[in-house]
N, C-alpha and C positions, 0 to 999 in steps of 0.2 A: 416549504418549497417542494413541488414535484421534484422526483427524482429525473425525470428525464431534461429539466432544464439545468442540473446537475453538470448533465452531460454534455447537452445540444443537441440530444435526440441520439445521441451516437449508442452503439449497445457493443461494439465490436473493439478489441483491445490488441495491439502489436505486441504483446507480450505473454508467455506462456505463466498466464496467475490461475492455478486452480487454487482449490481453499488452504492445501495444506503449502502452499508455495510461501517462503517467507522473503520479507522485503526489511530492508534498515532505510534509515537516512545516512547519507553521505555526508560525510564532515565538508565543509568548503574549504579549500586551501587558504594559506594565511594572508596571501593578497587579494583574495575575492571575499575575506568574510565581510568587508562592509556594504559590498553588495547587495549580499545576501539579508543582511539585519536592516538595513537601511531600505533600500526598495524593494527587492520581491517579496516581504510580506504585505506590501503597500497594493499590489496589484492585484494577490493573487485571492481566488474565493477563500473566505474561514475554511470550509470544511479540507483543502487543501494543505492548508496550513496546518488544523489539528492533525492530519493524517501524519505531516511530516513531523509534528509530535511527537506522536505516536510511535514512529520510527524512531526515534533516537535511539529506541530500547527492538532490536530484531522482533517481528513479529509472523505474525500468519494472517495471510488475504484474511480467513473467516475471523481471525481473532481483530482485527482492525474493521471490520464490518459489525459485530457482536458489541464491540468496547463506543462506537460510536453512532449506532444505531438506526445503520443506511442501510439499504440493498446492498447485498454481495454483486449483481452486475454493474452500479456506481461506482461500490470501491474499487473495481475492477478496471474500471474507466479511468476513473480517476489516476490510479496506482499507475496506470500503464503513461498518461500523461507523464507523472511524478518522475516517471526510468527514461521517457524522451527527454525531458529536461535538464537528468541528470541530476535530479534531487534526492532519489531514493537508487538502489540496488534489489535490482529481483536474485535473488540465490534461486538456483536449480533445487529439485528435491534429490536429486544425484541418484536417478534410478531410469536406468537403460530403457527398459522393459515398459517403459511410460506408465506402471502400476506405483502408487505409491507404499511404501512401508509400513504394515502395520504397526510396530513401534509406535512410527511418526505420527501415525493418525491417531493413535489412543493419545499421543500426549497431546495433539489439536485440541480432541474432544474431553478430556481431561481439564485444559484450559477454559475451555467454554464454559464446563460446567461448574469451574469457579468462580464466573462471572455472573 
């Protein structure tokens, strides 16, 4: 499948994901997990669903792009859907300065390069 009918043409994301930004899945509360298991995985695309997979365990926009083998602008798309939703949690990379951490980014690309 193109990547752009992924999206629906869309390229643009309400949410601040660059690559090192990490994102989880969201537990459902105990009255909406059947929900959750029962219909919205009924509706929603695969690749969707694997991402919130993937989230069970915190990750990184590029490690979630790299681990499943889309476009980092898709995952992007995607992910930012995922935080409208309410299915996933975007964390900040918690630096002012809108630079991110070297630290932070050797362990990104650290990551990567185990995969």
């Amino acid at each position: 499948m193109r990547p752009y009918s992924l999206t629906g043409g869309r390229t643009r994301f309400g949410h601040v994901l660059l690559v090192e930004t990490f994102v989880a899945a969201l537990e459902a509360p105990e009255e909406r997990r059947e929900l959750i298991s029962g219909g919205w995985g009924d509706r929603v695309m695969p690749e969707m669903r694997a991402i919130v997979e993937l989230c069970r365990r915190m990750r990184s926009v590029a490690e979630i792009s790299a681990l499943l083998k889309m476009p980092l602008g898709v995952v992007r798309v995607l992910l930012s859907d995922l935080a409208d939703q309410g299915k996933i949690r975007v964390y900040g990379t918690g630096h002012g300065s809108g630079r991110p951490d070297r630290a932070l980014l050797e362990r990104v690309l650290s990551g990567l390069h185990r995969l």
